[in-house]
N, C-alpha and C positions, 0 to 999 in steps of 0.2 A: 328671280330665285329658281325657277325653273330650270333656265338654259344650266344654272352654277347646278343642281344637284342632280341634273342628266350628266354632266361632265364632272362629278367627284364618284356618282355610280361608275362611270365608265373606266376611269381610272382604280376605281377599286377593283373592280372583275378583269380588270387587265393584271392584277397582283394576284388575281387568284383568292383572294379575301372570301370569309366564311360566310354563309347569308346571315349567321348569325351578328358576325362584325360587319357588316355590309349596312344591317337595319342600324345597330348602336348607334355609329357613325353618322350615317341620316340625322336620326335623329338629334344626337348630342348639337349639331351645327345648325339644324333649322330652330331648336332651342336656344341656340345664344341668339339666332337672331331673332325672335320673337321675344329674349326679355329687351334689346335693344330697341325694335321695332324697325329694324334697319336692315339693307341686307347686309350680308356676313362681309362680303366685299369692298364694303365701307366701314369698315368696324378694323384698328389696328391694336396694338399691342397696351394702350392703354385701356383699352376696354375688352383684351381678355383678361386680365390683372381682375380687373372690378368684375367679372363673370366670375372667376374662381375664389374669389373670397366671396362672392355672392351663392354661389354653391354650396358654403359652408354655415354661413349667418343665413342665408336667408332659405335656402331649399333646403340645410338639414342634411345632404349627402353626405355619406361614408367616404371616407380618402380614396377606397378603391373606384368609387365611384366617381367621384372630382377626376382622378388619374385617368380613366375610359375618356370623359369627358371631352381632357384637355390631349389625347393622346388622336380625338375626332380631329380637333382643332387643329394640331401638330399639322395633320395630314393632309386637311383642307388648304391650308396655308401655304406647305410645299408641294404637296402635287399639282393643285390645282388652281393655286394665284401664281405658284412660282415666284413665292415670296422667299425672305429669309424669316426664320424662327430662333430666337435667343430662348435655349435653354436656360438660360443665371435669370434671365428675365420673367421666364413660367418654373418657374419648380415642380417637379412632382411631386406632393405631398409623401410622407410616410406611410408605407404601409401599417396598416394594424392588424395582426393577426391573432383568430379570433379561434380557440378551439371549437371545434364542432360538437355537436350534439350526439352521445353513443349511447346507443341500448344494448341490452344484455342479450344474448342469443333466445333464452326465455321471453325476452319482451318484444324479439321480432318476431319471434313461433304466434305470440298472442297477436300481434300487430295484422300477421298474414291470416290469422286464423277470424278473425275479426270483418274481416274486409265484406264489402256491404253485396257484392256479388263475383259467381267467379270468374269474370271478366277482369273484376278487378285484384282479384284474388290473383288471378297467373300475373298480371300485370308487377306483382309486389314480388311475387317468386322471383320474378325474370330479372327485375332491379336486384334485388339479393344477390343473386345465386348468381352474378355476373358481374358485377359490380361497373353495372354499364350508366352514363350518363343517362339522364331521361331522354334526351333529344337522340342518343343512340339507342335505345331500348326500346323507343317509338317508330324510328326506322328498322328496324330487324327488318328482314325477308324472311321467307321460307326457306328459301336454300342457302339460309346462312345458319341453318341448324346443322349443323354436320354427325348425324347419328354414330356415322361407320368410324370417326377419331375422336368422339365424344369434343368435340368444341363448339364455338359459338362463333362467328367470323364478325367481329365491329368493323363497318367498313365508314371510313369517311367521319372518324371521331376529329376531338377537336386538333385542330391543324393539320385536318383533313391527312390524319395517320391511321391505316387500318392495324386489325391487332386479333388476335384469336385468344378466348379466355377459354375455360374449362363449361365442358357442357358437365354440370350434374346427372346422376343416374334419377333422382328423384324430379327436378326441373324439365328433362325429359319426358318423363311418364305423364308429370303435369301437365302437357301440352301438349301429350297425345290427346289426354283428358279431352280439354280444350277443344283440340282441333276435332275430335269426335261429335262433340256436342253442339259444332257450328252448323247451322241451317244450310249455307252455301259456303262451299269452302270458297276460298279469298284465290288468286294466281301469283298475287305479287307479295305481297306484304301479310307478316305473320300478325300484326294487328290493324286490321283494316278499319276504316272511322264508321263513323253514324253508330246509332243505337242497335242495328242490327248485324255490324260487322261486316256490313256485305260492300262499304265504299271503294271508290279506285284510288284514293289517298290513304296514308297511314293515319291510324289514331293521333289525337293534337298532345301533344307535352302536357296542357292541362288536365288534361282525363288522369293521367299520371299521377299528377299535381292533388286534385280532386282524392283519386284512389287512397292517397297515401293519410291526406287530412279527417277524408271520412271513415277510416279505419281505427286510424289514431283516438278518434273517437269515439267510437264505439269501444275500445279496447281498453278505456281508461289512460290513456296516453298523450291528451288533447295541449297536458301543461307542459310535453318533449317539445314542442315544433317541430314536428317529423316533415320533412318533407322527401322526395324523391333521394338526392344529395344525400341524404340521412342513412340509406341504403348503402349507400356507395362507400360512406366511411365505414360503416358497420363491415362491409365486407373485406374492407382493407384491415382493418383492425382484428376483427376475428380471424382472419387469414395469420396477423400475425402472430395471435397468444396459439395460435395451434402450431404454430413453430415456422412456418413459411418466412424466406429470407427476404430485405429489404427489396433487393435486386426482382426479385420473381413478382413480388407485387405491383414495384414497378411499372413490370413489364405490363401487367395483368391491367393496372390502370391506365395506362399510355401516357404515364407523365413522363413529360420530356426532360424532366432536372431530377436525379435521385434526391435533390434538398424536398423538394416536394414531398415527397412520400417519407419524409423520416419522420414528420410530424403524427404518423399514427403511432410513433414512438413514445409520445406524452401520452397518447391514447389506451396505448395497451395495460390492461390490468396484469398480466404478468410481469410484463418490464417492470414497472411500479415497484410490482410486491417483491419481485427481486432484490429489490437494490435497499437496503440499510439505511436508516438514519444515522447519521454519525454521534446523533445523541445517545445511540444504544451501545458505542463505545465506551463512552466515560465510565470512568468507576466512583462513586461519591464516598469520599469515607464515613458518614453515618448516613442511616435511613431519611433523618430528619432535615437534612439539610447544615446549613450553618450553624454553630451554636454559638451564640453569644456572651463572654466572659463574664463573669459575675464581678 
């Protein structure tokens, strides 16, 4: 099992694959073969079938979840058995899309103001006021603040596409703040890890994760399930009821399908309140309704 996931790593990093798709992958394959007990190599198209209905009955995953799964699988299979893979054979389940969770501009104001130190506090600003993934908001640098064109430079987002968002005039000052009040200033990275800020790694995704949950609670907000993500729509959405076009948003998230970003569409409370029930058309001829002939 070894030799096979030294040679499906290597083949991944020869595609250029994300560490983040790099780990899934690992894992999703060393988990089919540990429910089998077998290695993966021994394992053919009848018992991926019984894995992805086992995914569903028996581990409880979400479709999109099933779909990364078999999508490990997919690639185990062709790159590196140099097998053939019958799509009609594995289907990808259907996606289910799930609207996301939004608060109100007031209830992110209380959400940041809440936050249990300001460590954690600039950490919520940054996610805001950027609408940057947490895995990108944890890697910032320093000199990806760009004071002198007010931007923010996202380098190495997802599908390792860089992108520049707008630096805030108040997000700024914040992290002057910040940066003032650190003991040692950091060389590399604008959130450096450990509890004193002074690591050679960036902050972990989970402090993120942490910041956003121990705030939520403190703030009365515990029953949102706020998590980082929860940021990132808030800031595409508020972007859009202040009038910002799809396209700009877009850009601002690094989504690569405009379909993606139209979904802050259902999200916007002005879109919403724009648009008319058609019930408000009808005209009834009496107040009471129907009347029934005597």
């Amino acid at each position: 099992m070894n030799q096979l996931r030294q040679l499906m790593l290597e083949e991944l990093r020869r595609r250029n694959f994300a560490d983040s798709t790099i780990r899934s992958y690992l894992h999703g394959v060393a988990h089919f073969s540990r429910y089998f007990r077998r290695r993966p190599d021994q394992l053919g198209p009848e018992d991926i079938r019984k894995y992805q209905a086992a995914l569903f009955t028996k581990f409880k995953f979400s479709p999109n979840t099933v779909t990364l799964r078999l999508a490990a699988l997919r690639f185990f299979y062709i790159q590196v058995l140099k097998r053939s893979w019958s799509i009609a054979e594995t289907p990808y389940p259907k996606k289910v899309l799930h609207l996301p969770e939004i608060l109100s501009q007031e209830e992110v104001a209380r959400l940041i103001d809440a936050a249990e130190s300001p460590f954690h506090r600039i950490l919520l600003m940054t996610l805001y006021g950027t609408g940057a993934r947490r895995t990108e908001a944890a890697h910032l640098k320093i000199n990806d603040i760009d004071s002198q064109r007010m931007v923010v430079h996202i380098r190495g987002g997802k599908g390792r596409k860089d992108r520049d968002v707008m630096l805030s005039p108040k997000l700024l000052e914040a992290l002057r703040t910040y940066w003032r009040g650190l003991r040692r200033k950091p060389k590399e990275w604008l959130f450096p890890g450990n509890s004193w800020h002074t690591s050679s790694h960036p902050v972990t995704t989970k402090v993120l994760w942490d910041a956003c949950q121990i705030a939520a609670q403190r703030a009365g907000l515990a029953h949102k399930h706020i998590h980082p993500h929860t940021l990132r729509h808030c800031f595409a959405t508020h972007l859009l009821e202040a009038g910002a076009d799809l396209r700009t948003i877009q850009m601002l998230l690094g989504h690569r399908d405009l379909e993606e970003t139209t979904i802050y569409l259902h999200l916007s409370q002005r879109h919403l309140s724009a648009t008319a029930s058609p019930l408000d058309a009808l005209t009834f001829p009496s107040q009471g309704g129907h009347k029934h002939s005597s």
